[in-house]
KOLKE-970871 format. One line per field, with one value per residue: y, z, x of N, C-alpha, C, O in turn; residue in one letter; residue number from 1. Coordinates in steps of 0.001 Angstrom, whole numbers, always signed. Atoms other than C-alpha are relative to their C-alpha. Layout:
% KOLKE-970871
n_v	c(Y  ...)
n_w	c(Z  ...)
n_u	c(X  ...)
ca_v	c(Y  ...)
ca_w	c(Z  ...)
ca_u	c(X  ...)
c_v	c(Y  ...)
c_w	c(Z  ...)
c_u	c(X  ...)
o_v	c(Y  ...)
o_w	c(Z  ...)
o_u	c(X  ...)
residu	c(a  ...)
num	c(NUM  ...)
% end
This chain:
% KOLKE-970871
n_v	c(+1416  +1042  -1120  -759  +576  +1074  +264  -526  -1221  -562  +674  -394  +775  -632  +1194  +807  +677  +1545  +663  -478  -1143  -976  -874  +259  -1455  +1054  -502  +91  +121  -859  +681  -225  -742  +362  -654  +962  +510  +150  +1393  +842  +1420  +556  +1233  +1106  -791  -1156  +75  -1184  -718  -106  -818  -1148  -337  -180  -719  -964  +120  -18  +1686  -158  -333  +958  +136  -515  +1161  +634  -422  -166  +1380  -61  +1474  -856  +335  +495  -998  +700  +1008  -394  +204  +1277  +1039  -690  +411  -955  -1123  -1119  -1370  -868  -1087  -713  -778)
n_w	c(-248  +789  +1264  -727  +235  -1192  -1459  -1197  +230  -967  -1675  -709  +53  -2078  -163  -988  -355  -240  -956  -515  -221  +811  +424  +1615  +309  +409  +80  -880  +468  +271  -281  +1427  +84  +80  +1408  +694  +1194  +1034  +292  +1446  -122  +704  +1420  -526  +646  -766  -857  -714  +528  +926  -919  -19  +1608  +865  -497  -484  +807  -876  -676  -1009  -1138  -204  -1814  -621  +21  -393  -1068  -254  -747  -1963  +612  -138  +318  +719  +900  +1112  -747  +276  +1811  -81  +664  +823  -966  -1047  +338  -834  +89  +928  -516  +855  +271)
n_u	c(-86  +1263  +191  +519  +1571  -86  +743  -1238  -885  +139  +232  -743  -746  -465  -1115  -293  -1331  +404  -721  -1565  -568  -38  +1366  +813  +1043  +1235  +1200  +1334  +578  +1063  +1696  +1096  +1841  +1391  +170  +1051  -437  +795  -409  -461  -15  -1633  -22  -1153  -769  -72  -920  +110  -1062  +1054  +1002  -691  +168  +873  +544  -413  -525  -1413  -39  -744  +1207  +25  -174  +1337  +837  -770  +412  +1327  +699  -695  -1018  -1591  -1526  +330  +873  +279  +1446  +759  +489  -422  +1143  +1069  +1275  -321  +518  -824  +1120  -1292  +238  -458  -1677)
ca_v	c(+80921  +79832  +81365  +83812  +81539  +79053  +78162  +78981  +82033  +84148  +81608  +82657  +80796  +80426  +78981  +75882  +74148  +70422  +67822  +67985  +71731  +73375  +76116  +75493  +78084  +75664  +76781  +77069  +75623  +76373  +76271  +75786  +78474  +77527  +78048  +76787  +75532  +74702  +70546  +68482  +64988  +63110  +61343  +58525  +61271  +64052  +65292  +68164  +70183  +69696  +70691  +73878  +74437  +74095  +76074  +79004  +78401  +78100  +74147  +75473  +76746  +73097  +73672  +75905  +72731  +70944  +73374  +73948  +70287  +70371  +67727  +68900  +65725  +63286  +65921  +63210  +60796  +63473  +62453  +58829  +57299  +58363  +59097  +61156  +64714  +67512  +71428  +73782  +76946  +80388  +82282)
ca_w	c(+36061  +34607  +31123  +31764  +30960  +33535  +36140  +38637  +36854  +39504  +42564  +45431  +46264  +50048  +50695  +52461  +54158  +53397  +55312  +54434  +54809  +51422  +50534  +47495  +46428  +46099  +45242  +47532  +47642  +45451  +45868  +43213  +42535  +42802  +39032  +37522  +33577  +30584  +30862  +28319  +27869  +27323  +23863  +23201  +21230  +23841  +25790  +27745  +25433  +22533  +24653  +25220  +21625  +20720  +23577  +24197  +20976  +23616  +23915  +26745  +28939  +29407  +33375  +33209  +32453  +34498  +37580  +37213  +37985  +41108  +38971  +40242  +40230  +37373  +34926  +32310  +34342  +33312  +29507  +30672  +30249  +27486  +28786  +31757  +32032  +32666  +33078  +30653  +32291  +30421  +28886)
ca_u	c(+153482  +150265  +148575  +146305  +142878  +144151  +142003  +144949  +146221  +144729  +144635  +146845  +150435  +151799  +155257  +155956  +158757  +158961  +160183  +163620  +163884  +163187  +160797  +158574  +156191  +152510  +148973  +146075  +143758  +140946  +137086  +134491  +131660  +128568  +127759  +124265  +124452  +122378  +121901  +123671  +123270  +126493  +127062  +129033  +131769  +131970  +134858  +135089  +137722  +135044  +132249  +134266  +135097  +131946  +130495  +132566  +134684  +137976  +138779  +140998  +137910  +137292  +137973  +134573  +132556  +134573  +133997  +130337  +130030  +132489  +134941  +138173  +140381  +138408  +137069  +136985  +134009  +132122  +131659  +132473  +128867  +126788  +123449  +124657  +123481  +126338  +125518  +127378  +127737  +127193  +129909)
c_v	c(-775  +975  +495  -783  -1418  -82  +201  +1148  +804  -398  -12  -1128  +322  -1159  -474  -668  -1356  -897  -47  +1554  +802  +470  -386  +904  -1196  +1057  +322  -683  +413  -631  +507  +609  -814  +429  -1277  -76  -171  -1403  -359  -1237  -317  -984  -745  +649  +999  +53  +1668  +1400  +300  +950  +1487  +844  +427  +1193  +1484  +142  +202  -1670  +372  +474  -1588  +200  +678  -840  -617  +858  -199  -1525  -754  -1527  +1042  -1248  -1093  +517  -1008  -1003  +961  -271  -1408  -870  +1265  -14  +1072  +1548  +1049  +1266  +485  +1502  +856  +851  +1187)
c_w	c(-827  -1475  +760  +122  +945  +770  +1339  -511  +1514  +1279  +680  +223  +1455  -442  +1220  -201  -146  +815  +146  +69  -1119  +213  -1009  +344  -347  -18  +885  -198  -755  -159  -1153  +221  -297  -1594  -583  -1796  -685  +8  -1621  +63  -1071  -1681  -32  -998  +999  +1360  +293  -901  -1266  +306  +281  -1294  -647  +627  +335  -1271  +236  +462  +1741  +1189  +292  +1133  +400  +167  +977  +1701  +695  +105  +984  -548  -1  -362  -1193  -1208  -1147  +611  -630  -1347  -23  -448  -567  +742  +1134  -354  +777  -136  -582  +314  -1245  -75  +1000)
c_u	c(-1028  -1040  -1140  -1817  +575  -842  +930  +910  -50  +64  +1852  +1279  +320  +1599  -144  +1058  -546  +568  +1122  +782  -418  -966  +7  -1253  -1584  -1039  -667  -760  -1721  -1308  -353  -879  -1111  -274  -1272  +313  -1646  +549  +303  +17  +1062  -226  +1639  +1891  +828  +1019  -252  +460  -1025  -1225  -71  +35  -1406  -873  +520  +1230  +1395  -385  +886  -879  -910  -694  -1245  -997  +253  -585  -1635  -364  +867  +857  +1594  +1153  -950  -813  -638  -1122  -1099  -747  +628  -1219  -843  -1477  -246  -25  +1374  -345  +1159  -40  +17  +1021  +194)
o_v	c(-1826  +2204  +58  -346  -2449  +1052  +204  +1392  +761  +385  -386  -2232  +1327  -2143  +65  -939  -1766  -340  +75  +1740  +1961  -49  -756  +1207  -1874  +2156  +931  -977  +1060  -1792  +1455  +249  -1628  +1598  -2496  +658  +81  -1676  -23  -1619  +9  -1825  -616  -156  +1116  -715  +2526  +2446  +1487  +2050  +2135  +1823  +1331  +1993  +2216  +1102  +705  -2152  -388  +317  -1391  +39  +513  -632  -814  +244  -636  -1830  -1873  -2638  +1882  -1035  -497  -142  -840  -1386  +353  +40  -1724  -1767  +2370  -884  +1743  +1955  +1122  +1441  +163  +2155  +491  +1252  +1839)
o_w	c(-1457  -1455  +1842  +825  +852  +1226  +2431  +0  +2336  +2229  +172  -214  +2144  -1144  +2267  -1269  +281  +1576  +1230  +50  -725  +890  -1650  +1374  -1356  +512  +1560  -1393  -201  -446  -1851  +1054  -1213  -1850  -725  -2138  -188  -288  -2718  +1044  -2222  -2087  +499  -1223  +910  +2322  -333  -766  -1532  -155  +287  -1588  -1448  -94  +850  -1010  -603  +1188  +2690  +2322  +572  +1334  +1537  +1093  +1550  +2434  +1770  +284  +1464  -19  -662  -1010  -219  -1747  -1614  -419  -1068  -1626  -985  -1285  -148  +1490  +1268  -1403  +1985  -873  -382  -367  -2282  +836  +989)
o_u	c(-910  -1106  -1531  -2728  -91  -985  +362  +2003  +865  +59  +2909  +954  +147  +1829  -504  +1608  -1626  +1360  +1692  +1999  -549  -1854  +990  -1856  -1389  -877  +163  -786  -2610  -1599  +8  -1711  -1226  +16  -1173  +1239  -2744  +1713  -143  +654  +1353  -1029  +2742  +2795  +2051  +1011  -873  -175  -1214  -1528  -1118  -650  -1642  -1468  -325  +1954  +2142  -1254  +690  -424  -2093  -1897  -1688  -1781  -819  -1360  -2046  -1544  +681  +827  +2205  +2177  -1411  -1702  -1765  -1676  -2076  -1905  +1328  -1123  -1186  -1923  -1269  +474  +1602  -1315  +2330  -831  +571  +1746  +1238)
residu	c(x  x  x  x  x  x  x  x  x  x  x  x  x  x  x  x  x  x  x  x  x  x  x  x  x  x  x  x  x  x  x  x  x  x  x  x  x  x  x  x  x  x  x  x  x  x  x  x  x  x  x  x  x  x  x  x  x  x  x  x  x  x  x  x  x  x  x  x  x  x  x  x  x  x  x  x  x  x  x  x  x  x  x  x  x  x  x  x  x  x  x)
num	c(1  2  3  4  5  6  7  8  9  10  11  12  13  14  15  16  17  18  19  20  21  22  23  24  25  26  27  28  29  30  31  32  33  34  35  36  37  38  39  40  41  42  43  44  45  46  47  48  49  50  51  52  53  54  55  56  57  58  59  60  61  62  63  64  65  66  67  68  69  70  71  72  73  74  75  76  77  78  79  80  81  82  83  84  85  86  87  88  89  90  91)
% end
């Protein structure tokens, strides 16, 4: 269902009935590790996917940046004001 460097490759699925009767197969939900980082102070350039690239040389490991600072539904606030310090977990 999901590639294997997903952040939900491995996370569990339950079925549920919806209101008008069907089953649909949905996620779980999933919790963020506690994961400490190497601070980065935001610049007025910097997006998460970059950040990635540059740090783990996978733009698609994004969602590790993204975790280690407990940004599940606005990942992008994170590299919204320059200035602002985010933690870059290690590989």
């Amino acid at each position: 269902m999901f590639l294997d460097n997903s952040r939900y490759a491995k996370q569990p699925t339950a079925d549920v009935t919806t209101p008008d009767g069907r089953t649909v197969t949905a996620l779980t939900l999933r919790t963020l590790p506690a994961v400490s980082g190497n601070p980065h102070t935001v610049l007025d350039q910097d997006r998460l996917d970059l950040l990635a690239s540059d740090t783990y040389s996978d733009p698609t490991k994004f969602w590790h940046v993204a975790d280690a600072n407990t940004a599940l539904d606005a990942a992008r606030e994170l590299t919204a004001e320059p200035g602002d310090t985010l933690n870059l977990p290690p590989t």
